[in-house]
C-alpha positions in Angstrom: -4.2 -1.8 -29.2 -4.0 -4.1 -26.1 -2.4 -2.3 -23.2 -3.4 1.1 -24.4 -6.1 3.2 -22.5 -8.1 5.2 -25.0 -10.5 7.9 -23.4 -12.9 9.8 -25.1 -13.3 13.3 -24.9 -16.5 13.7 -26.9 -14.7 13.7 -30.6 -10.8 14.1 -28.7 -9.6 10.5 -28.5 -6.3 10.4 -26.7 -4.3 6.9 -26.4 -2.6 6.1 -22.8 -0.6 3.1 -21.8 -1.7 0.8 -19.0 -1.7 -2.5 -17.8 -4.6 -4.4 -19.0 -7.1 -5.6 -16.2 -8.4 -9.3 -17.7 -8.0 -11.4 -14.6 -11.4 -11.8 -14.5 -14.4 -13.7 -16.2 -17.4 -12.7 -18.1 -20.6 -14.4 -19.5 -20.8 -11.8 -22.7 -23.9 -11.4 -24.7 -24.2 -9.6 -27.7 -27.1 -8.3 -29.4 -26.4 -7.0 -32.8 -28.8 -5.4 -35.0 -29.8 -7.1 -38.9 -32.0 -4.7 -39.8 -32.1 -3.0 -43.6 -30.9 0.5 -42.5 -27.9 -1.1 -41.3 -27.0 -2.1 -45.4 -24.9 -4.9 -46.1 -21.0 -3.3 -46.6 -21.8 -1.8 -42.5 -23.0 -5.3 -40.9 -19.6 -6.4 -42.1 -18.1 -3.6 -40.3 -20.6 -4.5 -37.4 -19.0 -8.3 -37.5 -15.2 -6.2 -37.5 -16.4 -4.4 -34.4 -17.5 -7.6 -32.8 -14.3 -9.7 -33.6 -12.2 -7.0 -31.9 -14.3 -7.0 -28.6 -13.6 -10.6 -28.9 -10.0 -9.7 -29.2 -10.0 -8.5 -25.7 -10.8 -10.9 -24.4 -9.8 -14.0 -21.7 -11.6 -16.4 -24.1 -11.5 -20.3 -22.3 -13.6 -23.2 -21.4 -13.5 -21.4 -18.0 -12.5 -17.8 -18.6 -14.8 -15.5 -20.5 -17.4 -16.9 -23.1 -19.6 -15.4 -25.7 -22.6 -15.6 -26.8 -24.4 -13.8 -30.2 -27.6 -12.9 -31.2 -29.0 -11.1 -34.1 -32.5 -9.6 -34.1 -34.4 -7.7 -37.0 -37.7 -8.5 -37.0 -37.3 -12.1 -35.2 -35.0 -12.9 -33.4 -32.2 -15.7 -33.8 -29.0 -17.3 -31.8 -26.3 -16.9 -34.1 -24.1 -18.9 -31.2 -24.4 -19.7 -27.7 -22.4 -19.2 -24.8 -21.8 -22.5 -24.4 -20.7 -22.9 -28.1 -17.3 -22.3 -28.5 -14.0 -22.2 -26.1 -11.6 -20.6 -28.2 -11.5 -16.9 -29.6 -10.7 -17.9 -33.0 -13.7 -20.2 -33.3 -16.0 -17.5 -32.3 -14.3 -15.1 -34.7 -14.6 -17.6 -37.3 -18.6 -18.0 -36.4 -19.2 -14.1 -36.2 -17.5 -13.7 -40.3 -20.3 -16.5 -41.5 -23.5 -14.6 -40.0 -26.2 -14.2 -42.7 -27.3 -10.5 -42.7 -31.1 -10.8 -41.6 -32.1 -7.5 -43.7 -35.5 -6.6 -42.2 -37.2 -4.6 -39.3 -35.7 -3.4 -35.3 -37.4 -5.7 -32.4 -34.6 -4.6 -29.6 -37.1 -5.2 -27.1 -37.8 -8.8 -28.4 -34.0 -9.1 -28.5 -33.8 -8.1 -25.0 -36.6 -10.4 -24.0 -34.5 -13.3 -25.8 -31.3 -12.4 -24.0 -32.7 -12.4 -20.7 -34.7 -15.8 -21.3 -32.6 -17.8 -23.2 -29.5 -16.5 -23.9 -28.3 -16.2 -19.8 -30.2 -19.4 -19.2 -28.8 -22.4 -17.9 -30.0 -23.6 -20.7 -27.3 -22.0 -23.1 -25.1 -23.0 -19.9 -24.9 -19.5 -18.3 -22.8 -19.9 -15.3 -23.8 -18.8 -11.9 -21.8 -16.8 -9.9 -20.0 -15.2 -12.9 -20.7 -11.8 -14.4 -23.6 -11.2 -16.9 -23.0 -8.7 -19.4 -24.9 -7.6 -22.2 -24.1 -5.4 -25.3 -26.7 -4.1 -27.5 -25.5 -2.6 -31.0 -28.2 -0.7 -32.7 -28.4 1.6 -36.0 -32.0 3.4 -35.5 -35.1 3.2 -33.2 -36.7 0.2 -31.9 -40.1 -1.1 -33.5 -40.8 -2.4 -30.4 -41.2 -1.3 -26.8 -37.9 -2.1 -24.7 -38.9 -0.2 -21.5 -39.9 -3.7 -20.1 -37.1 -5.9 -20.9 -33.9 -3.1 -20.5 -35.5 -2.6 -17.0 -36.1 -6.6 -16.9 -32.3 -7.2 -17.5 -30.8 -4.9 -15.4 -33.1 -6.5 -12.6 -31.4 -10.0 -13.5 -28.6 -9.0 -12.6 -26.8 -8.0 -16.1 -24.9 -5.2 -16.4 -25.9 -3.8 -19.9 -24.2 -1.7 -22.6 -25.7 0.1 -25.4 -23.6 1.1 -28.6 -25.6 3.5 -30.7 -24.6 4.5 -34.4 -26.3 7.1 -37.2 -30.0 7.6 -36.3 -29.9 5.6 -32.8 -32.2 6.6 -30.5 -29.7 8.4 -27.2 -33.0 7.9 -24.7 -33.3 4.2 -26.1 -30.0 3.5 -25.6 -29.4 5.3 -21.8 -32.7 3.2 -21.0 -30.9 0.2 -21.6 -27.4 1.3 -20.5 -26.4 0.7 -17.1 -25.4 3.1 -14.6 -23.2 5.1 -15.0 -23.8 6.0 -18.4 -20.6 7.2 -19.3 -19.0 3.8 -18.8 -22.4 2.0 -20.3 -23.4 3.8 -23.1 -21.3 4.7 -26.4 -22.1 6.5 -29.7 -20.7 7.6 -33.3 -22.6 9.0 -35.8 -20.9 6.2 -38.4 -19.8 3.4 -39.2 -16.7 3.6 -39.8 -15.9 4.7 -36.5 -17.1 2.1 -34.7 -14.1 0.6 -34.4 -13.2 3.5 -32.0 -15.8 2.3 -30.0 -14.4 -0.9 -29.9 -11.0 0.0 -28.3 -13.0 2.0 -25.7 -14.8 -1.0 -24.6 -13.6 -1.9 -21.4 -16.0 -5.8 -20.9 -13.3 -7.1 -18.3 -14.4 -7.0 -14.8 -11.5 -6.6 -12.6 -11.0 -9.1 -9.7 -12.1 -6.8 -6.9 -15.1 -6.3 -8.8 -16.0 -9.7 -9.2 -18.2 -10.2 -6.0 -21.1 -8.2 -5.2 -22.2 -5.2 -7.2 -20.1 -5.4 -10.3 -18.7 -2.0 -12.0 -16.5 -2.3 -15.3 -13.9 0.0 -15.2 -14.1 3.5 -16.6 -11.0 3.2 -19.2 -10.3 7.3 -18.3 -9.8 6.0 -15.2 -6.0 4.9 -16.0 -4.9 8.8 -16.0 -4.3 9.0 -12.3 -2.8 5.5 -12.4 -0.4 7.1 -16.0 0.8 10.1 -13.7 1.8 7.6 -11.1 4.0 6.0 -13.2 5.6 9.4 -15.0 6.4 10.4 -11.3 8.1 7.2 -10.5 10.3 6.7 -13.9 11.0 11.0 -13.1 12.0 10.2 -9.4 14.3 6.8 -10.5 15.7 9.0 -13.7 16.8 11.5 -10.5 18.2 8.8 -9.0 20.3 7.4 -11.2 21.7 10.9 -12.1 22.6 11.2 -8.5 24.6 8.0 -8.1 26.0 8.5 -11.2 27.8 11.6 -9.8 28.3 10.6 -6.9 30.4 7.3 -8.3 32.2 9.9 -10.4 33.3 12.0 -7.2 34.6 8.7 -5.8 36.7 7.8 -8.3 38.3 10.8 -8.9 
């Protein structure tokens, strides 16, 4: 739900309005995982999950862009950054990806995103925000100590999104500080899409230059009791002047 602030409380997931912070723009790159314990009917689900990231976002020929890759036990560009300019395009692209059905390179994957898929290249842009999302479904087959540290280095700030027999020290090594704003997990499938509403990819305009931190989507409660306060204090109001007109007249 756009609009909505959704904060999770380990399994306590309680939905709060707020305004939605999208002002800014992204380079996204997502790194999903095709191998055979993920089964075909959950990469579908996995594609779901993807399409409703894309959902919130700016998506424009000069907003936010997105990129995907799939890895198993090679890794391949689904689509590029540079490949599509509309949200419905890459929505259309993400339904048609083959399942790849084979082993878990995430550190190849990682190696790939960092060489190729924020390259000029694939037309990453400088001076916009890199950010990186890794979906997984079990451990790596391959070492990513190298290229999560590597990534973080070139300046990407990195999620990890962990489901069923995901590795938590795999996915904090690749997740960027602070973890609770980095680093996501569920222990299925189905609830993924969970996951999905608590992602918060859009870096707000402040954040845009220097060190870049994406908000913390708990962070709306102070900003929720703000606004009780106010409608309380003009509800008040309103009672007052309506009483006081009534004095007047009679």
């Amino acid at each position: 739900m756009k609009g909505a602030c959704y904060c999770i409380k380990r399994a306590l997931i309680t939905p709060m309005f707020h305004p939605a912070c999208s002002s800014a723009n992204i380079d996204l790159v997502l790194l999903i995982d095709g191998s055979k314990s993920v089964r075909p009917q959950n990469f579908e689900l996995v594609k779901q999950f993807v399409n409703q990231v894309v959902d919130s976002l700016d998506v424009s020929a000069h907003g936010t862009r997105v990129g995907l890759v799939q890895y198993s036990s090679h890794v391949r560009t689904e689509f590029a950054l540079k490949m599509y300019e509309k949200a419905d395009d890459i929505k259309k692209a993400v339904l048609n990806v083959e399942y790849m059905e084979k082993g878990t390179m995430m550190g190849l994957a990682l190696k790939h995103m960092v060489e190729n898929s924020f390259s000029e290249d694939e037309s990453a842009r400088k001076n916009i925000p890199r950010v990186g999302l890794v979906f997984t479904d079990g451990r790596s087959q391959d070492d990513i100590t190298e290229w999560a540290k590597k990534a973080k280095e070139a300046g990407i700030t990195m999620y990890a999104v962990g489901v069923g027999k995901a590795v938590e020290d795999e996915l904090r090594e690749i997740a960027s500080e602070t973890l609770d704003k980095h680093f996501f997990y569920t222990t299925d499938f189905t609830f993924i899409n969970q996951i999905a509403e608590n992602l918060k990819l859009n870096v707000c305009a402040e954040e845009s230059q220097g060190e870049i931190e994406v908000k913390d989507p708990c962070a709306c409660e102070s900003l929720v009791e703000f606004q009780q306060a106010t409608i309380s204090t003009l509800e008040q109001l309103k009672t007052k002047y309506i009483l006081l007109y009534t004095a007047l007249v009679h």
